[in-house]
N, C-alpha and C positions, 0 to 999 in steps of 0.2 A: 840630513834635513829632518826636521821634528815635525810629526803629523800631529797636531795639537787635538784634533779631538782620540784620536789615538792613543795618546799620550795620558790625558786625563783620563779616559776608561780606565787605566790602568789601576788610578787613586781607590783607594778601599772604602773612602768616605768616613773614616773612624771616629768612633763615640770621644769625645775629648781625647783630639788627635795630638799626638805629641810632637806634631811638627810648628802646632802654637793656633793659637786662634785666627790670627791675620790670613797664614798662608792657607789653613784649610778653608777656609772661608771664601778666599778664592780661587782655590779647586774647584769647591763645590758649586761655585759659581758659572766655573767654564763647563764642567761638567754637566750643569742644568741650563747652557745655551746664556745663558747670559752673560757676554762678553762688556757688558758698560761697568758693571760692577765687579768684575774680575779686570778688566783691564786696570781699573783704576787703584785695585787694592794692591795687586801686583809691582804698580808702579811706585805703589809708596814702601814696598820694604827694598831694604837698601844691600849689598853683597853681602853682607858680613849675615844679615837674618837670612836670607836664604841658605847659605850656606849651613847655617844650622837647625834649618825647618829641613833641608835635606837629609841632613844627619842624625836627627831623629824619626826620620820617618820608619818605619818598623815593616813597608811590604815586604813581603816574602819571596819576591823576586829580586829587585834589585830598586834603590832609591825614587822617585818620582824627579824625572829633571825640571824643577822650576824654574830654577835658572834660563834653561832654553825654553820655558812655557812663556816667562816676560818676553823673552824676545821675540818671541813667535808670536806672540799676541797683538804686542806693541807694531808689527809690522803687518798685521792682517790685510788685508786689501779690505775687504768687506768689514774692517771693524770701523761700530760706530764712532765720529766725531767727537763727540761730546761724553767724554767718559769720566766726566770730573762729579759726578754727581750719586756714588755708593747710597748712602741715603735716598730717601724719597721726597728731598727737598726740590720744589721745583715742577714735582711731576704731576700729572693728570691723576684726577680722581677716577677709580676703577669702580666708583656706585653705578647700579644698575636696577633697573625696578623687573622682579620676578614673583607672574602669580601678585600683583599688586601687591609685592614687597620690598620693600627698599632695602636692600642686601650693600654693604659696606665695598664688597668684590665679587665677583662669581666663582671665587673657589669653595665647594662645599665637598665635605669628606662624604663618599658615598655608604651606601645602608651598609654594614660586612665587619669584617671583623678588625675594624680600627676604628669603631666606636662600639664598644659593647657597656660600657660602663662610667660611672661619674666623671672619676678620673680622667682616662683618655679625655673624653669629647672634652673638658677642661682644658686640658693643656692642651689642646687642638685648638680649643677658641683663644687661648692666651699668647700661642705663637701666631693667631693672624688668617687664619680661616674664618669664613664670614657665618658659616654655620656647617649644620650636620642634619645629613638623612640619617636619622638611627635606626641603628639595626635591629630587623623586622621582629616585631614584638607578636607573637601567638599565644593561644592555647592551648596547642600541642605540645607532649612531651618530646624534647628537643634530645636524642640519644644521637650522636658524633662519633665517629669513628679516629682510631689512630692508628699512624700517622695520617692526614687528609688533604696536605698540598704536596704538591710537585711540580718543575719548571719543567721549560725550558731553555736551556741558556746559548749564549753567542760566546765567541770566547772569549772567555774569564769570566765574571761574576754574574752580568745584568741577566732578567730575565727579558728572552724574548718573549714566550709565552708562560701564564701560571695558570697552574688547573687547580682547583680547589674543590672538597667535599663538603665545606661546612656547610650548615643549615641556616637556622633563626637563631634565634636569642635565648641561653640558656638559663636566663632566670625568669623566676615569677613573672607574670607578665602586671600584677600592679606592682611589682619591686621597678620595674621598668619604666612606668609610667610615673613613677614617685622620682625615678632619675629625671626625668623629661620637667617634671616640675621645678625642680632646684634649678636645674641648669635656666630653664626661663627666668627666676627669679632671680640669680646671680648674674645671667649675661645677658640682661633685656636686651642689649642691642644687637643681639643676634641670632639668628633664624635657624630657630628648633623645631624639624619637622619628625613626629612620628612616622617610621613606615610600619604598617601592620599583614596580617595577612588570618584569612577565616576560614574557616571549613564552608560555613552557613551563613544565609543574609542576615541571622541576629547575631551572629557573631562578626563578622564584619561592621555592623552597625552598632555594636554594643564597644568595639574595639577602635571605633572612630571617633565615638563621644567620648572615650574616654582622654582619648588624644586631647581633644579638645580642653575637656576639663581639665585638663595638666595643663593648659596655657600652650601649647603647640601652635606656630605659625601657617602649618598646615598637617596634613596628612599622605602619605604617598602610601598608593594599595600596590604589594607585591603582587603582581602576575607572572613573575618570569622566572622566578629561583628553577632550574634544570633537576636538582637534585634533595629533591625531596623524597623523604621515607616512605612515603604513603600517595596512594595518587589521588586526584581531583584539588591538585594547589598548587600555586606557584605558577609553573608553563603549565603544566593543563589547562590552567583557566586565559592564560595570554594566548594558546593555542586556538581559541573557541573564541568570536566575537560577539556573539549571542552572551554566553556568561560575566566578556569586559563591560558589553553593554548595561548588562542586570547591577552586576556587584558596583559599577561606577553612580549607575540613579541610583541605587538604595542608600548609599552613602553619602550621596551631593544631596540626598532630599534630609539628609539626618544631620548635617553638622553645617555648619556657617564657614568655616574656615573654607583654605584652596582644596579641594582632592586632585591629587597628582599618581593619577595612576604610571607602573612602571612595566615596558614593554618586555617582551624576550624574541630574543634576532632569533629564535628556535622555527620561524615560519618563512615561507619563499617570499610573502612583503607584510608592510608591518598598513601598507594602506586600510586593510579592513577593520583588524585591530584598532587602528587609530580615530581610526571614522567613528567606529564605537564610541572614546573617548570621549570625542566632540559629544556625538548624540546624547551620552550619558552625562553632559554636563560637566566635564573635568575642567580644571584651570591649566593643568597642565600634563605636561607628559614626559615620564623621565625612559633614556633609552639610550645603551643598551644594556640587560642585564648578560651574565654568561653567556657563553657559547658550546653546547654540548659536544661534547667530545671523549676522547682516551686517551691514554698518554701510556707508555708500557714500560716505566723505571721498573725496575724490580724490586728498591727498596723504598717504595712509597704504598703499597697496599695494604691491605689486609690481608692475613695469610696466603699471601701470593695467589691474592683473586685481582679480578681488573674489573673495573666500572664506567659505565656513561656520567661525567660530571662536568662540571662548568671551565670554561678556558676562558682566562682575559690577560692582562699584560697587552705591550706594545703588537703584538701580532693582529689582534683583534680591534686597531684602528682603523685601519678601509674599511671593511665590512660595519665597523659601527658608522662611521662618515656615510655611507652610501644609502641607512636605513636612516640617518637622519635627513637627509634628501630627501629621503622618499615622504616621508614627511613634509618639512619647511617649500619642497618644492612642487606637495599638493597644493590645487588654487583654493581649494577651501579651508586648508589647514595654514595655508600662508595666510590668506586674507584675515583668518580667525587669530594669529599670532601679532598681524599688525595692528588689526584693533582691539587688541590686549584681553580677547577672548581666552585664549590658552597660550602656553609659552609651554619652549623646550629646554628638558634638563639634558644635554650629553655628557652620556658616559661611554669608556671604551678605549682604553691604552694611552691615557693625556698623561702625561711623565714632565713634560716642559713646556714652558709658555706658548712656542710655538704647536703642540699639538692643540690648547686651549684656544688659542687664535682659532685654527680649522676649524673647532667647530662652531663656535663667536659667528664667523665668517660665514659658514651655511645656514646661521637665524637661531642659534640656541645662547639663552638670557643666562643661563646656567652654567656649570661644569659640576662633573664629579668626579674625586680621585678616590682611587682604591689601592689597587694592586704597587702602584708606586709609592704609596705611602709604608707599604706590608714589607718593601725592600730598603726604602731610604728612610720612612721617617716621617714626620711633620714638620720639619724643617724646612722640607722642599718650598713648602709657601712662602719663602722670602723669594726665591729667584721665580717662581711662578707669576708673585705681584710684580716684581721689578721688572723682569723681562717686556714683561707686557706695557708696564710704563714706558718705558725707554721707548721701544715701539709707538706707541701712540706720540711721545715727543717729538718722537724723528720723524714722523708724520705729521705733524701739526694738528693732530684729531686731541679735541680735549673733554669728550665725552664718550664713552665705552660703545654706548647702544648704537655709535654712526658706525661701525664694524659689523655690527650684527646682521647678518645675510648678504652684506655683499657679495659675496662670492655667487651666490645665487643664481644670476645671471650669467653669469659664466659658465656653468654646467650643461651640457647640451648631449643629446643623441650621437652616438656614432657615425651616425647619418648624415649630422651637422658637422661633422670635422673637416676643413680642407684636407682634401686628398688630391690636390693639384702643386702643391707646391713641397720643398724639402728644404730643411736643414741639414747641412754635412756636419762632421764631427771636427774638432779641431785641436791638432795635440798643440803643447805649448812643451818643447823641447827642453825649454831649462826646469819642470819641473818632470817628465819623464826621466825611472830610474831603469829603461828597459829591462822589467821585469819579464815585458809579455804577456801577460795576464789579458790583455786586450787582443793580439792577435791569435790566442788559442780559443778563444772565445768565440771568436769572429768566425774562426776556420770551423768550429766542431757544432756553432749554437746559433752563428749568424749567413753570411752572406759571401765569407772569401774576398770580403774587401780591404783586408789590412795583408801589408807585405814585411818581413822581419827577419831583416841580414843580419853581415855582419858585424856591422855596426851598434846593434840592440838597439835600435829608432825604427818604430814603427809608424810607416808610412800607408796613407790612406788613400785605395784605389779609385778614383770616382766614378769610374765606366760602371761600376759592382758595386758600390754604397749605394743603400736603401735609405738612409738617413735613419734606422732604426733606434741606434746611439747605445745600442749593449756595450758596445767598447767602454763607451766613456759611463758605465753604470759600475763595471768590476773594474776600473780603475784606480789603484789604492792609493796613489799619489793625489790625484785630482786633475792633472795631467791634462785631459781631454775635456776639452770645451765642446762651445757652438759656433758657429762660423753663423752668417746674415741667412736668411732664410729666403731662397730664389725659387724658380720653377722647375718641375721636374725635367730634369735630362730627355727627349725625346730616343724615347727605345726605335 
């Protein structure tokens, strides 16, 4: 039996893959959750091309089975219907108005180090990104250390988490802003934000008009970079609401554009920071930057020293989701977001459309990708816009913004949770491969409510299920479902 996303972790994603354009295309389709447009690509090569998209494939373990990926796709239980439409013939427009901008899609590549220069942001806007936070322009001497990233990973390639040591922006900073001007003039239709960052209010404010005068859509002031050379920047000043407060007025009273200051998860909530925000007159709010941390590879330092530096990648998505919360699901900052006071950019391990969804879903007009672009590419923005098309289709939604904070109301207290009623767990026998993975789990991590003869079927105690569902989390099959959700068993 083929675990299909399993299966495509395995793919390498290769630069002109020599298994052909068709099949890698959709790999990388499956691989990025979008099953509409890998269903359908699949369906159209015929045995003879997979047989030799197999046999060119060059992994270093053993071939990528396609052949059992169509099958396995083409039988999905949960695959969409309507898979005949690879193109985006047909589908929902993904515009959205941010910061009273009208943005083509909400994919925008975040401020770091996959926009440092002409180029990049180019071919970033050429493949379908609606724009770019560029990266933060100062007037500090920008000194970088080598090597300054390091993961970590799951097994084989992806990263779960990356920690990174870079800084700002290592050129001039009007070499930078002379960038910022080209790209307005060559891609009017898309939204060039400077980010900057100041030591001082006339630097700040000397460094926002200039934004400005490069034709910039807006401005986003860094407060969050973790690892800066010098202190009083970056999270120093996200640490301090008092300083959001000051550096956000001297800037919204100096330039006309949006200011979109950007938060750092570096504090226990981001509500006073934010509040600042509002007070200080921002249009909006981008969140979240790194996350301070350590990592202890041995061959990623400086002469084998270790450092506080930033962590993002897939790890650092709850914790971004839950400070955007804390936001969207203030009454003053929600109310300010509906009547298009300020809006929110989330940032924080979006890798596939569904993570963009999430935060759509808790009231953010925006997204930003980083760390997955530093691993996969620019490429990703086809199955990021597709994805989410299909979605909207298959929902019948044909405007972006009726997604935006739904979820909202559904986020409640743990206070609020029914604690009267339980869900059991439920295997489903024909995909169980008794590995057991479930009942060592149960025995050492849960509650002793799975039992495991000799038969290798693991059977579920009910007098002793808590309805916890650990079993069915380290289930590598998929094996274990939900049964109807009843009342608690009386003890």
């Amino acid at each position: 039996m083929l675990h299909v996303k399993e299966e495509v972790a395995r793919c390498l994603l290769c630069a002109d893959a020599p298994c052909g354009q068709k099949a890698a295309r959709a790999l990388r389709a499956l691989r990025f959750d979008n099953l509409w447009t890998a269903g359908e690509l699949l369906s159209q090569l015929n045995d003879a091309e997979i047989a030799a998209a197999e046999a060119a494939c060059i992994h270093y373990d053993k071939p990528i089975r396609i052949a059992e990926l169509r099958s396995a796709t083409a039988a999905l239980k949960d695959r969409p219907t309507d898979c005949k439409t690879a193109n985006a013939e047909g589908l929902p427009s993904l515009e959205l108005n941010f910061c009273d901008m009208v943005c083509e899609n909400p994919f925008f590549l975040a401020s770091s180090a996959v926009c440092t220069n002409y180029d990049m942001v180019a071919r970033a806007l050429e493949a379908g990104w609606a724009g770019v936070f560029y990266k933060t322009i100062c007037k500090q001497d920008i000194r970088e250390v080598s090597p300054r990233f390091d993961a970590v990973k799951n097994e084989g390639s992806s990263f779960v988490g990356f920690r990174n040591m870079e800084q700002l922006s290592e050129n001039p900073y009007q070499e930078d802003f002379d960038i910022l001007r080209r790209l307005k003039v060559n891609y009017p239709t898309k939204r060039i934000i400077a980010s900057i960052m100041g030591q001082t209010e006339e630097e700040w404010i000397e460094l926002a008009k200039m934004a400005e005068d490069a034709g910039c859509d807006a401005v986003e002031l860094n407060f969050s970079c973790p690892q800066m050379r010098l202190t009083g920047l970056g999270s120093d000043i996200g640490q301090n609401p008092e300083l959001v407060l000051a550096y956000t007025a001297f800037v919204v009273s100096a330039v006309k554009i949006p200011v979109i200051p950007k938060m750092t998860p570096n504090v226990q909530s981001l509500d006073k920071a934010s509040m600042a925000c509002y007070f200080g007159g921002a249009k909006g709010i981008s969140a979240i930057n790194t996350i301070k941390s350590i990592t202890m590879s041995h061959d990623a330092e400086v002469s084998d020293k270790k450092t506080v530096s930033g962590y993002s990648g897939k790890a650092v998505k709850p914790i971004a989701l839950r400070m955007i919360h804390e936001m969207t699901g203030n009454p003053i900052l929600r109310k300010a977001g509906i009547e298009k006071h300020m809006d929110i950019s989330g940032i924080g391990g979006i890798e596939t459309w569904r993570d963009a969804l999430e935060f759509i879903q808790l009231g953010c007009r925006n997204v930003q990708v980083c760390t997955a672009v530093m691993q996969y590419g620019y490429r990703i923005i086809d199955d990021l816009k597709l994805g989410l098309q299909h979605y909207m289709k298959e929902r019948g939604i044909v405007e972006l913004k009726k997604l935006v904070g739904e979820e909202i109301p559904n986020i409640v207290m743990p206070s609020d949770l029914d604690r009267e009623t339980m869900i059991f767990p439920k295997v489903d026998r024909d995909k169980c491969i008794g590995c057991g993975r479930c009942y060592i789990s149960c025995m050492d991590g849960g509650h002793q409510a799975i039992t495991f003869g000799e038969d290798r079927k693991p059977r579920i105690v009910g007098t002793k299920c808590v309805g916890c569902h650990l079993c069915r989390l380290v289930c590598p099959t998929g094996a274990i479902g939900q049964a109807k959700r009843m009342p608690k068993p009386q003890k």
